[in-house]
Structure formats: structure tokens, C-alpha cells
N, C-alpha and C positions, 0 to 999 in steps of 0.2 A: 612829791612823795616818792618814797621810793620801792619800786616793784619788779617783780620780773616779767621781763619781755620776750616775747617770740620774736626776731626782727626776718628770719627767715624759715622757711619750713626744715625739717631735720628732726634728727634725734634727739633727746633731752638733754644734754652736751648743750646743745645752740642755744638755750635758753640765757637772757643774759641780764644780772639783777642792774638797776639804772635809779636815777632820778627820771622822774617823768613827770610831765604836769599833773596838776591835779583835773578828775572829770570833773564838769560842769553838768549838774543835774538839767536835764529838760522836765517839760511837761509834765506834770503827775511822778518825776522822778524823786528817786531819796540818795544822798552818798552816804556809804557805809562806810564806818572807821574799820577795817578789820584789823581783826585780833587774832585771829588764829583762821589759817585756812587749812580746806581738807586737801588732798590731791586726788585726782581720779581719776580713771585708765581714758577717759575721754579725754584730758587735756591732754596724755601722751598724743594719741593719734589727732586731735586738732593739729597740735605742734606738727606732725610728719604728714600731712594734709590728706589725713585718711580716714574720715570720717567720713559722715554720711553728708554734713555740709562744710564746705570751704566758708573757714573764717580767715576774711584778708590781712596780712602780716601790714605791718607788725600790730600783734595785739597782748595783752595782759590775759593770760588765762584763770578762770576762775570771772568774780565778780563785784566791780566797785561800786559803779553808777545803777539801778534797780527800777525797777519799777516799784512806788510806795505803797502798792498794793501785793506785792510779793515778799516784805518783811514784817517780821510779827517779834514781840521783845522774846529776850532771852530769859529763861525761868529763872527767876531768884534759886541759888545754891547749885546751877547746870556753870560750867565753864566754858570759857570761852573753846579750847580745846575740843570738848562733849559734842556741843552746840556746832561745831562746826564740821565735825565728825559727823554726826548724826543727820543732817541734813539731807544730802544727797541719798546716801545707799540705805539710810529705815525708809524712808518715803518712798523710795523707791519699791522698796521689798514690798512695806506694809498696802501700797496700792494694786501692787502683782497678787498680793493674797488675798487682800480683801473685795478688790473690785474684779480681778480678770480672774483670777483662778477662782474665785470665791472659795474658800479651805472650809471645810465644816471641819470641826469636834470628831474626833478618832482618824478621819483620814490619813492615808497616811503618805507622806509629801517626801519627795526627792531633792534635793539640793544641790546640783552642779558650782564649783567652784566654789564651796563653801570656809575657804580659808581668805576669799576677798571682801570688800565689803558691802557690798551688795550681799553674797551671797551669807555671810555671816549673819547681816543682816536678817535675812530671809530664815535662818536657822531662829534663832531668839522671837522673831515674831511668831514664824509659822508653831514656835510651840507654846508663845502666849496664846493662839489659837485654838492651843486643843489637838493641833496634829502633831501623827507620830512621825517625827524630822529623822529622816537619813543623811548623812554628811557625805559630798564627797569630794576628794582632794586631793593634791600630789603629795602630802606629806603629812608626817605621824605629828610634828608639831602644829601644823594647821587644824587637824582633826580632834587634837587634846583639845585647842581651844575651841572647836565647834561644841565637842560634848559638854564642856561647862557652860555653854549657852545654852542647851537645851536639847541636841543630839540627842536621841536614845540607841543608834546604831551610826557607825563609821566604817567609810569605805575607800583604804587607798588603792585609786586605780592602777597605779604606777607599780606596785608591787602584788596584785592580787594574780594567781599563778594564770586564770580563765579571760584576765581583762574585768572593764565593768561591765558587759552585756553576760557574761558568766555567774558573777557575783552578786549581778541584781537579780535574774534566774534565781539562784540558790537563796538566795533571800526573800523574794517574794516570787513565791512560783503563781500564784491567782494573779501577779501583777501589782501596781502601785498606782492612788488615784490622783497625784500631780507631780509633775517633774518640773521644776524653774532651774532655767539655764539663761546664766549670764558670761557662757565661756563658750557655747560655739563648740566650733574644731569637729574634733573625731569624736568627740564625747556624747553628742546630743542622738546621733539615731542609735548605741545603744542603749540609751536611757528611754528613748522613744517606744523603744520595744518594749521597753518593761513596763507596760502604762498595761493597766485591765481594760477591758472591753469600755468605751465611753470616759476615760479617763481625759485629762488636760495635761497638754504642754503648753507651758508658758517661754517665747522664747525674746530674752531682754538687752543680750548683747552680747559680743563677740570678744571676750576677753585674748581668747586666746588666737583672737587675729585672721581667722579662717569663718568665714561664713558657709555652715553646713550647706549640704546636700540632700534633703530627705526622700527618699524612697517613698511615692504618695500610694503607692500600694498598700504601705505600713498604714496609712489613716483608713484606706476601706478596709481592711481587713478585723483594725478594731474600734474602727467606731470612735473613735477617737477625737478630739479639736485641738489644733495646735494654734493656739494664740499670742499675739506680740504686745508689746508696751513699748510705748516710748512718753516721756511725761508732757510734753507740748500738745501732744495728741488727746490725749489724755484729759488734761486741763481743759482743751478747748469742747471737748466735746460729752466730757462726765462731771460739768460743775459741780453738780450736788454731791456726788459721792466725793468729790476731790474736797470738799467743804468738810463731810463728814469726817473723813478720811484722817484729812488735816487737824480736826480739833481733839479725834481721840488720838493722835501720836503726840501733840503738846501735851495730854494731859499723861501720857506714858513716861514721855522727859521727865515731866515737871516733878512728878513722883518717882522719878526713879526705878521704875519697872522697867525702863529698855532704855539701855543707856550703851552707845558705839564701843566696842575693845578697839582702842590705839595701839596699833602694834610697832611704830615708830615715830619719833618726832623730830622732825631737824631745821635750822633755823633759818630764814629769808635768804640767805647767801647762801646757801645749800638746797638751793632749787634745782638746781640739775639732778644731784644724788637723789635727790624727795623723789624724782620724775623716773631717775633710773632705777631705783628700789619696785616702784610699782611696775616701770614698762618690762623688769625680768622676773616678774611675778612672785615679789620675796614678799610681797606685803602680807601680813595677816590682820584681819580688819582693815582697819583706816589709816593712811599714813596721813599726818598733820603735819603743818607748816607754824612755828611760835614767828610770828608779825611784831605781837608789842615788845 
């Protein structure tokens, strides 16, 4: 078959499309034909051996051989495309709100990085939730598409005169009751501050390459809980809500209430650019990869 390989750690450059055998399922395993795969900021830093675990080179990023208890079909009238967009960054969101953050009805929720897809993600659920979604972003085109997901306010950092610890101030002077950040950097203590007394921070990943620093003065002072996700964790230890969790986002696809924004597509031989598009943070929503 033919795939793209990591065969040495590096930038997304080194990535190199091959013939390669086909996997042989083990035990309880299924192989999946794909048809369309997503790209996402973890298989960057896999590639440059900067993650949180070293996967030994050379390997196929993304996933062929599965465990057959980790696929579930594809909804009749969902594409392949959707389907694989959708995967990674709703489940990921819709578990950050539904299970860690738990989001009630009017809250109202902060969104860091909300032109990627996780966090776009988190924009469209958090306001199939009922919460009131702030966007934020480096860019007016990121932030257009957040407010047609659900957005009721946008915030570019990059151009706001005060910064976003100024702008979320003047915006919510009582404060905000969750802030989900999957960008890290400079961005999260002052989003941090702006949380009201007993509010949640959810913090999910490091887009932007810098794993903050928080001031734990800022958690006594409001009462506050800063909590993390990662989905293995997750999995192994919240079965039932990952159950739950799981059946009401198939039936969100299936109907077409939350469906991924592709904001690029590029074809198996152009896995380096797919990889480089996301690692310089052009992507909005989902970048996909067309396989068939």
C-alpha cells in the first residue's frame, strides 16, 4: 500500500509518501481501508520527536491497523472527508465540555485557538450546549468562520490595542465561567485571569508549542480549577461517560447538527504541505488528506 512515512524525526519536509507493506491485524484487531485522513498538530510534533511520547521511526502517522473495538461505521450520507475530519478534534472538544468542563446552558465559555480544530470544534459544540462561545484567534478569517459556527463574540488577539488579558477585562468584567485552551504559549494565563471566582480551565494542548507557566497564586486567589484532558486517559478511566459521550456525537454526525469545517484538502503526495500548512498554523478547522 502506499503511505506516508516518517523514516526519521524532523520537520514535515522529511515525511516521505512509499509503498509499504500492508499491516497485518493482530488479536481483536480490524485494518481500515482509508479514504480520507485528517492531519493534526500531533502528528507534526510526533514527526519532530516532540511530543509527550516517542514513537519509534519509522512509522505511518495517523492509523491503519485498530483495535475492532475502536471503529464504529460511517453514517449513511456523512463522507468520507467529514468522517475523518470529525473524529479527532469533535470528540475531543465534545468530551472537554461535556465530561471535564461539564458546560451548563448560558455559561459562558472562552475558546483559545478557535480557528484550529479542536478548538473550532469546541466553538460549534460549546454552543450546541447552550453556552455563550467567545472566539479567539490570530486572524479575522479564522474568527469569520468561528462566528458562523456559533460564536456570539470574537476576539483577535494579535490586533486587540490592551492584548487578550485587556479585551477579556473589558468583555467580561464579573469574569468567564470556562476557558478551553488547546494553544498553550502566552495565551493561557491571560485567559486564566479572566475565569470568575470558581470558574474552570481546561487545558488540552500545546498548539502553539510552548507549555505555559501558571502563576498558582492566580488559582487561590479565585478559586478556581484548572483541569487537563488527554483521551487515553480518559478512556481508561471515564468508560461510561466516554460511552455516552460517544453515542450522542454519532448521532450529531449522523444528523448533521455538527459537522467538521475543512478548511483544506490536499492529496497523499502532498503530505509534507498537508503537515506544513498545519505545523505554520494556516489551518482553519481541519486540514484532510483525499487517500482514495
Amino acid at each position: 500500500m502506499r503511505a506516508a512515512v516518517c523514516r526519521e524525526y524532523g520537520p514535515p519536509e522529511t515525511i516521505e509518501v512509499a509503498e509499504v507493506p500492508s499491516p497485518v491485524p493482530g488479536a481483536g484487531q480490524v485494518r481500515v481501508r482509508v479514504g480520507a485522513a485528517a492531519v493534526n498538530f500531533p502528528d507534526v510534533l510526533f514527526m519532530a520527536n516532540q511530543y509527550q511520547i516517542t514513537v519509534p521511526v519509522p512509522f505511518v502517522p495517523g492509523s491503519v491497523v485498530v483495535p475492532a473495538s475502536s471503529v464504529s461505521p460511517v453514517p449513511g450520507g456523512v463522507s468520507d472527508a467529514s468522517a475523518a475530519a470529525f473524529g479527532v478534534a469533535h470528540r475531543t472538544a465534545y468530551h472537554v465540555l461535556r465530561s471535564v468542563a461539564r458546560v451548563q446552558p448560558g455559561e459562558r465559555l472562552v475558546v483559545l485557538g478557535a480557528g484550529g480544530g479542536v478548538g473550532l470544534a469546541a466553538v460549534q459544540l460549546g454552543a450546541m450546549l447552550g453556552a455563550s462561545v467567545t472566539a479567539v484567534a490570530s486572524s479575522d478569517e479564522k474568527l469569520s468562520v468561528a462566528a458562523d459556527s456559533g460564536a456570539v463574540a470574537v476576539i483577535n488577539y494579535r490586533t486587540e490595542a490592551g492584548g487578550l488579558r485587556e479585551a477579556l477585562r473589558t468583555a467580561f468584567p464579573d469574569g468567564v465561567d470556562v476557558v478551553v485552551d488547546p494553544v498553550g504559549g502566552d495565551l493561557a494565563e491571560p485567559a486564566l485571569r479572566a475565569l470568575r471566582w470558581g470558574g474552570r480551565f481546561v487545558t488540552v494542548g500545546y498548539a502553539s508549542g510552548t507549555v505555559p507557566r501558571i502563576p498558582l497564586n492566580l488559582v487561590l486567589l479565585k478559586g478556581c480549577r484548572i483541569l487537563g484532558f488527554q483521551f487515553r486517559d480518559f478512556a481508561a478511566h471515564a468508560p461510561d461517560e466516554l460511552a455516552r459521550n460517544e453515542a450522542e456525537l454519532l448521532s450529531l454526525l449522523a444528523s448533521g447538527q455538527a459537522l467538521p469545517h475543512i478548511g483544506a484538502t490536499f492529496k497523499l503526495a502532498e503530505a509534507a504541505a498537508a503537515l506544513r500548512h498545519v505545523a505554520d498554523g494556516k489551518a482553519i478547522g481541519k486540514v484532510v488528506l483525499a487517500i482514495a
